[in-house]
VOGU-3710 file (C-alpha; in Angstrom, 3 decimals, decimal comma):
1> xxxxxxxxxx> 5,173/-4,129/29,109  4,327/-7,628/30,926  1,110/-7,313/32,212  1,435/-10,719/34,549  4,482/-13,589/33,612  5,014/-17,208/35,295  8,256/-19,113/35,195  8,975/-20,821/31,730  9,282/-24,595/31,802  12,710/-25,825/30,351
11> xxxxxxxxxx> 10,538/-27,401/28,122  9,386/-24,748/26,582  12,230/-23,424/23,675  11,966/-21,863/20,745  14,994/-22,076/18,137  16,161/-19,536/16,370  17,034/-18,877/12,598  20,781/-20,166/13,464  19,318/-23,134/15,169  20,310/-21,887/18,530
21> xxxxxxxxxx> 18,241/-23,388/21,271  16,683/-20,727/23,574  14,908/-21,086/26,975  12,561/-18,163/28,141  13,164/-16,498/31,351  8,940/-16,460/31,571  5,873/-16,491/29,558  3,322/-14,104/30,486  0,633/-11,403/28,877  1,686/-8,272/27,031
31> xxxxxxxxxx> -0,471/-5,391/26,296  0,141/-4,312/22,348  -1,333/-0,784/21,169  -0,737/0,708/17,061  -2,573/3,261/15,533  -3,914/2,459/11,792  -3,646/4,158/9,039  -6,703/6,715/9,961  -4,943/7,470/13,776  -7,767/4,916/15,334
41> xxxxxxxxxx> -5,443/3,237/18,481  -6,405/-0,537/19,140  -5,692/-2,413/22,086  -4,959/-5,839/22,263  -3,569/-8,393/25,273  -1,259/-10,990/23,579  -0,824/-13,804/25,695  1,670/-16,598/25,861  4,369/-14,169/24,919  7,822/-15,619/25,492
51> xxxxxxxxxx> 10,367/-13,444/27,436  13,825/-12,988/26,668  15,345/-11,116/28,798  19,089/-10,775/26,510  17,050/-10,776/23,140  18,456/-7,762/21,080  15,043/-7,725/19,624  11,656/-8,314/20,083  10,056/-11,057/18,309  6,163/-11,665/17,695
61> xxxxxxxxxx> 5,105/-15,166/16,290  2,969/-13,999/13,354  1,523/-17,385/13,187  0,435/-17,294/17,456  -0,634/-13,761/17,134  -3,013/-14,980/14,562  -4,601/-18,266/16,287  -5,470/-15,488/19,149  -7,180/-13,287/16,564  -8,981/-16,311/15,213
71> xxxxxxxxxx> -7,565/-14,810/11,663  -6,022/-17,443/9,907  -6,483/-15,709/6,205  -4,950/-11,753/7,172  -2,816/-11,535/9,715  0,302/-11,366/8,652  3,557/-8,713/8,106  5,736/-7,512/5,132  9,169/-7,109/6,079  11,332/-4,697/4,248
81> xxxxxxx> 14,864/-3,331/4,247  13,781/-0,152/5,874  10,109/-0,730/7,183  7,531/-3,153/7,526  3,808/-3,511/7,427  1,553/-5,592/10,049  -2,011/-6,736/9,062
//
């Protein structure tokens, strides 16, 4: 999934909804593909991604992930019980 990844600096941390601290193992690029809603795949390269190695979950910061788009009106997701829907 990581395209490249350098060591994180122990000043780098990102705290979670519990306000757990957490340090990332590295930070690197990650190659993202989706189809939309008429089968069209896009690529994209998100960089700066965070790496937790004993996350349960991946995370994407909505708010990053739109500074690299430039897109500071759409990007965004809608988070359901069962689904949710990235823009």
């Amino acid at each position: 999934m990581f395209e490249s990844m350098v060591s994180a600096s122990i000043l780098k941390v990102v705290a979670t909804i519990g306000g757990q601290v957490n340090v990332p193992a590295g930070i690197g690029t990650v190659t993202c593909s989706w189809k939309d809603d008429v089968d069209v795949v896009h690529t994209h390269h998100v960089e700066q991604v965070h790496y937790f190695p004993g996350s349960p979950v991946n995370i994407i910061g909505i708010t990053a992930l739109g500074k690299q788009f430039n897109d500071e009106e759409t990007t965004g997701i809608d988070t359901k019980w069962k689904k949710s829907r990235f823009y």
